[in-house]
mmCIF file of the C-alpha atoms, coordinates in Angstrom:
data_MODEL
# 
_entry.id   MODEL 
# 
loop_
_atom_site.group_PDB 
_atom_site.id 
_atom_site.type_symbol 
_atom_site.label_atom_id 
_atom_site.label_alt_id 
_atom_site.label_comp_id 
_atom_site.label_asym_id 
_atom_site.label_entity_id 
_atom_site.label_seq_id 
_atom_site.pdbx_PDB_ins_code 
_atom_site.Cartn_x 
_atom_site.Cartn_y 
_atom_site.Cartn_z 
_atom_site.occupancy 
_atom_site.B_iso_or_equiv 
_atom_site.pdbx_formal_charge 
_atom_site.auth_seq_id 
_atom_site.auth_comp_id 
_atom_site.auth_asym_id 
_atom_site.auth_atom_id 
_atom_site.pdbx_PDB_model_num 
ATOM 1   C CA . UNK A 1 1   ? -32.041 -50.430 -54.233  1.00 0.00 ? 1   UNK A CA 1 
ATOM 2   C CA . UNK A 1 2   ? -35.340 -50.257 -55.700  1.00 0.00 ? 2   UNK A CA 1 
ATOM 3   C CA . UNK A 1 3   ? -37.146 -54.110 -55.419  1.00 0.00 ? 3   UNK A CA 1 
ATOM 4   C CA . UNK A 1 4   ? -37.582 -53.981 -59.692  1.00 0.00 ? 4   UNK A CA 1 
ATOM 5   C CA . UNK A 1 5   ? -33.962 -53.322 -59.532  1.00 0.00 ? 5   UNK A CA 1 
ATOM 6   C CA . UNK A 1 6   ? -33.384 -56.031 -57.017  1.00 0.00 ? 6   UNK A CA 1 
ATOM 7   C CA . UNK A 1 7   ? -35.544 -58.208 -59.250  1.00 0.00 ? 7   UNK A CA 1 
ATOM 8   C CA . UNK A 1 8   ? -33.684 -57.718 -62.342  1.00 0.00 ? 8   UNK A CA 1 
ATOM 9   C CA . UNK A 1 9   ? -30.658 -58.819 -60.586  1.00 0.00 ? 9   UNK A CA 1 
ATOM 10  C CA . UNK A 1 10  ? -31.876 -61.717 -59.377  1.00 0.00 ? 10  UNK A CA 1 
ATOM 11  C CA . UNK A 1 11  ? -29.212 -64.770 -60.879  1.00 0.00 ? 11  UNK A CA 1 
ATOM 12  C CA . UNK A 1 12  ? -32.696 -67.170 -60.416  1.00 0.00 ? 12  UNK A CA 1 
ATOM 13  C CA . UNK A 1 13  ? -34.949 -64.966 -61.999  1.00 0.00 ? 13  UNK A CA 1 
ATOM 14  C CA . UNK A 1 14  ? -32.646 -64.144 -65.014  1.00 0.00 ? 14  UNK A CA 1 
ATOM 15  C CA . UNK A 1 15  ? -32.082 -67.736 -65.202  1.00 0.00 ? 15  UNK A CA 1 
ATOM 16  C CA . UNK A 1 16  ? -36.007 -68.176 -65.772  1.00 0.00 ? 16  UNK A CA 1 
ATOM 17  C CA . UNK A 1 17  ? -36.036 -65.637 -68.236  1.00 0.00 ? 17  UNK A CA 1 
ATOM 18  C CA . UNK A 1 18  ? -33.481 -66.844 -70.008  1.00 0.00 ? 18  UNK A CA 1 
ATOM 19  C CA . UNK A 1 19  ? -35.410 -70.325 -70.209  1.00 0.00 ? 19  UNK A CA 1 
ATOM 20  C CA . UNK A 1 20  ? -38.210 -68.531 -71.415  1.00 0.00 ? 20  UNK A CA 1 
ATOM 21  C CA . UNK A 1 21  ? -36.140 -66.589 -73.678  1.00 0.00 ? 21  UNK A CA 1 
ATOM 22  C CA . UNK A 1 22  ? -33.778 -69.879 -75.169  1.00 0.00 ? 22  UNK A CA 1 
ATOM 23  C CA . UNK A 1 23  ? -37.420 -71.351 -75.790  1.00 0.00 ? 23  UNK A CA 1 
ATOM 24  C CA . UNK A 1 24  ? -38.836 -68.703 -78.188  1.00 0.00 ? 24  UNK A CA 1 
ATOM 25  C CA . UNK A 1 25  ? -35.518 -68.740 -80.040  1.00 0.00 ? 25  UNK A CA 1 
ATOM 26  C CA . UNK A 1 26  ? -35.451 -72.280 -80.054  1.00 0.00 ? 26  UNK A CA 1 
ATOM 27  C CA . UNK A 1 27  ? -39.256 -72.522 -81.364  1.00 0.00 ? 27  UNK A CA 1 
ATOM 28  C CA . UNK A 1 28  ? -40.036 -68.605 -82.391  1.00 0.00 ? 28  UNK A CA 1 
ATOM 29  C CA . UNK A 1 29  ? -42.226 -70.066 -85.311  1.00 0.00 ? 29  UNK A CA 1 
ATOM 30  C CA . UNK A 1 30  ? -44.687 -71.350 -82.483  1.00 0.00 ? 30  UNK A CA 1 
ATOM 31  C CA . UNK A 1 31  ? -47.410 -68.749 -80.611  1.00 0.00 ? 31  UNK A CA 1 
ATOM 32  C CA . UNK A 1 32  ? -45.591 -67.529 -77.355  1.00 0.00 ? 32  UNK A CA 1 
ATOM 33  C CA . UNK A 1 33  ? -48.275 -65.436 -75.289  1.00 0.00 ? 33  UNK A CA 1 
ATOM 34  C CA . UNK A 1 34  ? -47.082 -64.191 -72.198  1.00 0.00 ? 34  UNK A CA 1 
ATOM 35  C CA . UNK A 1 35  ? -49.503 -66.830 -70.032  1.00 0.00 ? 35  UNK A CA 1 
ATOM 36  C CA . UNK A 1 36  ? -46.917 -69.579 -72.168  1.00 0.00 ? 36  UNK A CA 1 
ATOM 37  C CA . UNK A 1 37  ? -43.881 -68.056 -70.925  1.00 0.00 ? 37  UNK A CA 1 
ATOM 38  C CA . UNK A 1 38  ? -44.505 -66.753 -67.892  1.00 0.00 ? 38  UNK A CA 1 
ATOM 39  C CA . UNK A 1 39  ? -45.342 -70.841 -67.303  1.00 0.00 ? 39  UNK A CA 1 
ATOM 40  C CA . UNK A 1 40  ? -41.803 -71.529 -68.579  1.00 0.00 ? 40  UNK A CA 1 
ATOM 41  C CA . UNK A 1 41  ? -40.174 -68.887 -66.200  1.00 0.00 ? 41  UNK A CA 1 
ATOM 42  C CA . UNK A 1 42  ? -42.002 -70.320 -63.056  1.00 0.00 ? 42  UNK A CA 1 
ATOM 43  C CA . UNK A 1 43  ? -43.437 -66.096 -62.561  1.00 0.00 ? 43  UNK A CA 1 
ATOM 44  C CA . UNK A 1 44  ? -46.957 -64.503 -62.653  1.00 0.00 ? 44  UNK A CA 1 
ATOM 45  C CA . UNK A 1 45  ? -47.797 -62.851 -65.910  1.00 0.00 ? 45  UNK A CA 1 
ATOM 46  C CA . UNK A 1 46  ? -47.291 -59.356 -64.933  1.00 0.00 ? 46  UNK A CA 1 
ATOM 47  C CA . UNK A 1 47  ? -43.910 -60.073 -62.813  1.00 0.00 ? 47  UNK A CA 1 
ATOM 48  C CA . UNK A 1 48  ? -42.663 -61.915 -66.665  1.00 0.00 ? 48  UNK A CA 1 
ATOM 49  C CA . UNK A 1 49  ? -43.472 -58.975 -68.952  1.00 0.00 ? 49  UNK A CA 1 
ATOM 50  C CA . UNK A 1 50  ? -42.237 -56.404 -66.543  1.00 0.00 ? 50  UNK A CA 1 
ATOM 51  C CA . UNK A 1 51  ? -39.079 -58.429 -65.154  1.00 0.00 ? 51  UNK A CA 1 
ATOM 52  C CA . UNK A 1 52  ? -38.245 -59.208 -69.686  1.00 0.00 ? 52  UNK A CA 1 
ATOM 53  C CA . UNK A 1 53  ? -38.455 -55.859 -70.561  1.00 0.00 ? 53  UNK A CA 1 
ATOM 54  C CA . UNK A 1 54  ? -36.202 -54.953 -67.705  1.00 0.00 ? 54  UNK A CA 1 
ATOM 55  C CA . UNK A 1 55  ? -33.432 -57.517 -68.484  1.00 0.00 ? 55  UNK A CA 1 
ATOM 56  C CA . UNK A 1 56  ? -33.751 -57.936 -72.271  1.00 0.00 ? 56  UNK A CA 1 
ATOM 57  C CA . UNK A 1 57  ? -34.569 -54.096 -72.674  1.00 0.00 ? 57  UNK A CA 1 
ATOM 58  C CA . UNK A 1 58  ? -37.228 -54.719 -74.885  1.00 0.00 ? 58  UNK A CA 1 
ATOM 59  C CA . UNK A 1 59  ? -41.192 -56.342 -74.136  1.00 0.00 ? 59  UNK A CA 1 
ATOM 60  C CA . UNK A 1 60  ? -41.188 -60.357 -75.205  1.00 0.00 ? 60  UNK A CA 1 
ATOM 61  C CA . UNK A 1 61  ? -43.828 -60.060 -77.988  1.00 0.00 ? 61  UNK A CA 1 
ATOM 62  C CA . UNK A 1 62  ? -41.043 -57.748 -79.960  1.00 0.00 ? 62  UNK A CA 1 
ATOM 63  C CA . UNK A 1 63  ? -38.685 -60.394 -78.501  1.00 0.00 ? 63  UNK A CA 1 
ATOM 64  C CA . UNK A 1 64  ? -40.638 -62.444 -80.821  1.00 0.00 ? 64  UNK A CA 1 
ATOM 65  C CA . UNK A 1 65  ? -41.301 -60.507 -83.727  1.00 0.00 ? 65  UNK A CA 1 
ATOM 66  C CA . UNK A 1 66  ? -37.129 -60.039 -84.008  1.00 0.00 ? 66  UNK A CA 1 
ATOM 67  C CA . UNK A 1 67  ? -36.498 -63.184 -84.378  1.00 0.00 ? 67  UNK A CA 1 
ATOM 68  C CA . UNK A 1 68  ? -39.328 -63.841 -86.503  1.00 0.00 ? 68  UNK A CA 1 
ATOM 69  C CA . UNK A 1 69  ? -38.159 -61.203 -89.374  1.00 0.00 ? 69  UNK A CA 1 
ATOM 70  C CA . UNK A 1 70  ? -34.499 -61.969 -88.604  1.00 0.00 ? 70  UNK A CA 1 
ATOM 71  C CA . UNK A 1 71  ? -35.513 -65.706 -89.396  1.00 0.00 ? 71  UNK A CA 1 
ATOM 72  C CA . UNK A 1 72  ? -37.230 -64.732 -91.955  1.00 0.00 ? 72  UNK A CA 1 
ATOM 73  C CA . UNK A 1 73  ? -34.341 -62.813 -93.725  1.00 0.00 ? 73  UNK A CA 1 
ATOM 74  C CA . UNK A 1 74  ? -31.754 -65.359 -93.290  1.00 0.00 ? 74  UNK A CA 1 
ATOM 75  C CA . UNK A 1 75  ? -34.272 -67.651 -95.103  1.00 0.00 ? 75  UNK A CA 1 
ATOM 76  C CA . UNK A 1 76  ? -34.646 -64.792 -98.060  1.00 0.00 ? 76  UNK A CA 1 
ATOM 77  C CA . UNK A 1 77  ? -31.084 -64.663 -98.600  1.00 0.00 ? 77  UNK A CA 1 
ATOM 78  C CA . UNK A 1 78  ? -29.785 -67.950 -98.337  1.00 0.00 ? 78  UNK A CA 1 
ATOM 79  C CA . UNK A 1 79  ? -32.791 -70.271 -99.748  1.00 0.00 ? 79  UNK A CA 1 
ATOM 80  C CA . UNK A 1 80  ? -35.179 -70.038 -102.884 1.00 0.00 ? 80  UNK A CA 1 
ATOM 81  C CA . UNK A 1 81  ? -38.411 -70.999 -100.700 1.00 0.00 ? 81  UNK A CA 1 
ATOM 82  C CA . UNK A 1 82  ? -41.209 -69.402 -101.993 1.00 0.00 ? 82  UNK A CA 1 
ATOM 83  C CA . UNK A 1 83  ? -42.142 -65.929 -99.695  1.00 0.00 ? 83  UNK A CA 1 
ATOM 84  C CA . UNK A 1 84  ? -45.827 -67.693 -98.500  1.00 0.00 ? 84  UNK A CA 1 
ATOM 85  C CA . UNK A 1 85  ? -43.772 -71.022 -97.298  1.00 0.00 ? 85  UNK A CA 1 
ATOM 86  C CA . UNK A 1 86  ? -40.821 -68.565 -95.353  1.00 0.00 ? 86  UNK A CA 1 
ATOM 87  C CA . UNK A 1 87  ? -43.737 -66.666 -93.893  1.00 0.00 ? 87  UNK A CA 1 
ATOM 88  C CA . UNK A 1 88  ? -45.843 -69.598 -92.457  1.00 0.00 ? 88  UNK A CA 1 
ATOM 89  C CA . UNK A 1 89  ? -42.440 -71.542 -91.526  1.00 0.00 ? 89  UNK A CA 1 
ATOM 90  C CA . UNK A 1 90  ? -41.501 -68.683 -89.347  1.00 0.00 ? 90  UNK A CA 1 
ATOM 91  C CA . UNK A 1 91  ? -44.870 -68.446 -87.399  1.00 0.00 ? 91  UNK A CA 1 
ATOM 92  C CA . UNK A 1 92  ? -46.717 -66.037 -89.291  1.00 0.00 ? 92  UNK A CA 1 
ATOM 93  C CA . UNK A 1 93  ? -50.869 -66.758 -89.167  1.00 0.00 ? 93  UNK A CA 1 
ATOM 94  C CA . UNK A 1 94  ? -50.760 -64.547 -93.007  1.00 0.00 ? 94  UNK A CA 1 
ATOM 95  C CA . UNK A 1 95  ? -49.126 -63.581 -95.878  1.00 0.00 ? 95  UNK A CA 1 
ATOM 96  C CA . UNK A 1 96  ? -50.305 -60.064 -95.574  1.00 0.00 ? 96  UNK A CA 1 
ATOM 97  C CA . UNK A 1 97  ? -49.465 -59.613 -91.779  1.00 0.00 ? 97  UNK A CA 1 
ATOM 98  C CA . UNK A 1 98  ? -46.249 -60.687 -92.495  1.00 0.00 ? 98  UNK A CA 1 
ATOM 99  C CA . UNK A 1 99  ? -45.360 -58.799 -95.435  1.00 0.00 ? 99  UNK A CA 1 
ATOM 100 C CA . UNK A 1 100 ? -46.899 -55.709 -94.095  1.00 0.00 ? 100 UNK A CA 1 
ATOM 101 C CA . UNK A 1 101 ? -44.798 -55.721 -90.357  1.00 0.00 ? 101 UNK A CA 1 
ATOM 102 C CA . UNK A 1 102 ? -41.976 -56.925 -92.718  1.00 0.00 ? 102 UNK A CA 1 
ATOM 103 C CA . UNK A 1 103 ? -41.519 -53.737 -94.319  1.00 0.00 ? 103 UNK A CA 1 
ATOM 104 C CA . UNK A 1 104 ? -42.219 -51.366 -91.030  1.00 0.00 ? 104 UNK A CA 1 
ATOM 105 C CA . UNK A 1 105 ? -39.576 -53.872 -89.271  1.00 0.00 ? 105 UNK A CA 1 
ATOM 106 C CA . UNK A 1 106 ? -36.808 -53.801 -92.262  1.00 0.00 ? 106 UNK A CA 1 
ATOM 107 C CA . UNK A 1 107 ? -37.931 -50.869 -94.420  1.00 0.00 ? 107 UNK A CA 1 
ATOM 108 C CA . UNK A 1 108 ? -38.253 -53.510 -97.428  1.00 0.00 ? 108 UNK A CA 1 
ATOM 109 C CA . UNK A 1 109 ? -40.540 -55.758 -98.764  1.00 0.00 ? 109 UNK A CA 1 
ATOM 110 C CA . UNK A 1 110 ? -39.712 -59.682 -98.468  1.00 0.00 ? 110 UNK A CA 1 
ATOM 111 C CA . UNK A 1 111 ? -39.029 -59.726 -102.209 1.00 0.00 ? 111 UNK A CA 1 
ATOM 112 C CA . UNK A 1 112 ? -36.440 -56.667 -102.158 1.00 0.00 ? 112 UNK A CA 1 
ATOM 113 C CA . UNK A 1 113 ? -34.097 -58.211 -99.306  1.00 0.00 ? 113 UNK A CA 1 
ATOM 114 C CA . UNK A 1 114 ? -34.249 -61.436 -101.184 1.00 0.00 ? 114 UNK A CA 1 
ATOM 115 C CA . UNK A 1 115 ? -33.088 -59.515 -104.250 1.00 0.00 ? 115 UNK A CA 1 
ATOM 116 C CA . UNK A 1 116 ? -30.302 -57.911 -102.534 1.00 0.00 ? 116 UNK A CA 1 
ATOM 117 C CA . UNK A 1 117 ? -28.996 -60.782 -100.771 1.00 0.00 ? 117 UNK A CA 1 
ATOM 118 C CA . UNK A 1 118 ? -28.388 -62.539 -104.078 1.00 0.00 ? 118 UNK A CA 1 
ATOM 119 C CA . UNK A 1 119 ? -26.946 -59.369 -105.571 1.00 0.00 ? 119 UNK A CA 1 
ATOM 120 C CA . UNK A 1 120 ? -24.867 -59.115 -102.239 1.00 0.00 ? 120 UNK A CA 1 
ATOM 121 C CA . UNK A 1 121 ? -21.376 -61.085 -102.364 1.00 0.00 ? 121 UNK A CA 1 
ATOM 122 C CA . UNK A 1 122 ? -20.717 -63.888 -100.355 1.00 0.00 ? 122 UNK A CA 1 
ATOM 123 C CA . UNK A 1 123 ? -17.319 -63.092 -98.351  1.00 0.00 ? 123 UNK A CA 1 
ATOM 124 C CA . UNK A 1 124 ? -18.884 -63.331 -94.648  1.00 0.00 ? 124 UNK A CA 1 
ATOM 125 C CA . UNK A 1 125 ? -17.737 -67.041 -94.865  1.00 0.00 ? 125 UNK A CA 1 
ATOM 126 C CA . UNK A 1 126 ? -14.913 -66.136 -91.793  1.00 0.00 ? 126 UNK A CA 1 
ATOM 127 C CA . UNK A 1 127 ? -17.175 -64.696 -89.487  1.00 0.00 ? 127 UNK A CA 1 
ATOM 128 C CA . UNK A 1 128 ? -19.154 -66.637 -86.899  1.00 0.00 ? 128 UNK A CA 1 
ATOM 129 C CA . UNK A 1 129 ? -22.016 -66.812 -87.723  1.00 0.00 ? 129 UNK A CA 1 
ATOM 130 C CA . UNK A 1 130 ? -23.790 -65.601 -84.441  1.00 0.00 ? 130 UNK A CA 1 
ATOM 131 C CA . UNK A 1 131 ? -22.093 -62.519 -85.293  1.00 0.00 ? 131 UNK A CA 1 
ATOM 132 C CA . UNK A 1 132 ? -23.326 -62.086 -88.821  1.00 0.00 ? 132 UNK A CA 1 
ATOM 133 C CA . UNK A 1 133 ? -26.711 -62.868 -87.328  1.00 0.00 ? 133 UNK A CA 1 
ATOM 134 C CA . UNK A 1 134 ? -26.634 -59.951 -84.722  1.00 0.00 ? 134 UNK A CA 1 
ATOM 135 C CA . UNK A 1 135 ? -24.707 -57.412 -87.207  1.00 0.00 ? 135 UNK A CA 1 
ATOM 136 C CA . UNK A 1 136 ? -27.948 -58.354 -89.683  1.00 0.00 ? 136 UNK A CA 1 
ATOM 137 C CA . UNK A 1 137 ? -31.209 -58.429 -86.748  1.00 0.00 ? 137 UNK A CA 1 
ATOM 138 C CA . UNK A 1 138 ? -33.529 -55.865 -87.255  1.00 0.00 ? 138 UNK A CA 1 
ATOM 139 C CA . UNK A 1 139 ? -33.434 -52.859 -84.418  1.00 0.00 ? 139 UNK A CA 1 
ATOM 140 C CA . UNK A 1 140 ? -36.932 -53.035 -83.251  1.00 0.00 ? 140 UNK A CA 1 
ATOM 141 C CA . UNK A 1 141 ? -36.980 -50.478 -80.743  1.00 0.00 ? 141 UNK A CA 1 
ATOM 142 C CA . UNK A 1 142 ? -39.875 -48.910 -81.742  1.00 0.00 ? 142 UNK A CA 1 
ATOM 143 C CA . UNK A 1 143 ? -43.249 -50.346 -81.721  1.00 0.00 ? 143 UNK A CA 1 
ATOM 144 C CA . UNK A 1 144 ? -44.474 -51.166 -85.294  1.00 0.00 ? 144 UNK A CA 1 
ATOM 145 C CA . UNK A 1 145 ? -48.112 -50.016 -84.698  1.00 0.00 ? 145 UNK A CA 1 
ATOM 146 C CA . UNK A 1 146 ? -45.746 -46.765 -83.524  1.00 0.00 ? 146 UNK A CA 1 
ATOM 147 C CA . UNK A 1 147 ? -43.944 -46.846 -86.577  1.00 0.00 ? 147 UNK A CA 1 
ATOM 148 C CA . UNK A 1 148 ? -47.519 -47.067 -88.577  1.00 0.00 ? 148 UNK A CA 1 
ATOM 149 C CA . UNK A 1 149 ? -48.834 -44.167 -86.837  1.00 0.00 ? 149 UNK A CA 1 
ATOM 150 C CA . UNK A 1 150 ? -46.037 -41.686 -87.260  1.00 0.00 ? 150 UNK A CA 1 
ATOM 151 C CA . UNK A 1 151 ? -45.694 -42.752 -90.910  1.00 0.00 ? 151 UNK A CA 1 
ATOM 152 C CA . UNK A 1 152 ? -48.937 -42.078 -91.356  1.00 0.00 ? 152 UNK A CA 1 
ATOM 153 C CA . UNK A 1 153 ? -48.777 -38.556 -89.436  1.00 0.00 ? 153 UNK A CA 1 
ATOM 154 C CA . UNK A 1 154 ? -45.806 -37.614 -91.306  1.00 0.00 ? 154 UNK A CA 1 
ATOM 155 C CA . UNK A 1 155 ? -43.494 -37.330 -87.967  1.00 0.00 ? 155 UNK A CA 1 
ATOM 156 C CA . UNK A 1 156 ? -40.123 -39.342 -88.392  1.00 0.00 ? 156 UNK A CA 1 
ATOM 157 C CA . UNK A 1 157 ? -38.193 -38.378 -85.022  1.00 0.00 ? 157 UNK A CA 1 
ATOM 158 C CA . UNK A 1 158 ? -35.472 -40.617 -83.929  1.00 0.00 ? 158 UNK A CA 1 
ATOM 159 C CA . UNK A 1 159 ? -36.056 -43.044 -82.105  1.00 0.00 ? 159 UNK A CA 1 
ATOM 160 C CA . UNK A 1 160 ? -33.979 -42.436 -78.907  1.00 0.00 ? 160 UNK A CA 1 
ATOM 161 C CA . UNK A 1 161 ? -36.273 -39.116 -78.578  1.00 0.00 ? 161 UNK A CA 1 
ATOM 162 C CA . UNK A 1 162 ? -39.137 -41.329 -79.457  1.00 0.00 ? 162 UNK A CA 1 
ATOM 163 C CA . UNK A 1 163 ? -38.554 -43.693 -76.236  1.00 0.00 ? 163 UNK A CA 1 
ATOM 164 C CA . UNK A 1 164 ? -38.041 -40.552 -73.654  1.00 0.00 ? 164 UNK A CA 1 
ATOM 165 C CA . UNK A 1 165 ? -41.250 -39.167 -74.614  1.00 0.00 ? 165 UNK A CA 1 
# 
């Protein structure tokens, strides 16, 4: 076994990734750079960001950014907060950053999901809600500056070819 594999199977090193990982959900308005987390998980820098990607399957800045726009949708849907206040309360530094990775992220503006979730009926009252929550995240498998740069190429491949190349 390879010692990254060995790593990622490590009960006391998932355990301090999960800490790091229960903290950004817990706070993902807040700045999380990797020197903050790797902090909370007791590793280097480096050994964090590698070790994240490894056991989460995706880098912790995207992590972030998830949670962020998931956050953010719940807020659109179920509350009449203006967009500016949603965007600030869920850690974004602008209104234009956040509208703009918005739409690469959910392929609609702020104002359109808030639109459909009022148009949408209510009857999810029976599930849990953890499981409404991960039915609804956004799949950000793709990097958004990615995203920007094949949009603006005109190349849309899928994204599973996108990661093997």
């Amino acid at each position: 076994m390879s010692e990254e594999a060995h790593a990622a199977q490590d009960p006391a090193l998932l355990r301090r990734l999960l800490r790091a990982k229960d903290r950004m959900d817990a706070a993902s308005h807040e700045e999380w750079p990797v020197v903050r987390l790797a902090e909370v998980s007791g590793v280097s820098e480096a050994h964090f960001a590698r070790s994240f990607k490894q056991a989460f399957g995706i880098p912790p800045h995207r992590y972030l950014l998830t949670r962020r726009i998931e956050r953010a949708m719940a807020l659109l849907r179920e509350t009449d907060l203006p967009i500016t206040d949603i965007a600030f309360d869920t850690g974004w530094a602008s209104l234009g950053t956040f509208g703009r990775t918005f739409r690469d992220v959910t392929g609609n503006s702020p104002s359109a999901v808030r639109s459909q979730g009022r148009q949408a009926p209510r009857e999810l009252g029976a599930v849990p809600v953890c499981i409404v929550n991960a039915a609804r995240r956004p799949g950000l498998t793709t990097a958004v500056s990615e995203k920007r740069r094949q949009a603006a190429n005109g190349t849309n491949m899928p994204e599973q070819q996108q990661e093997s190349s």
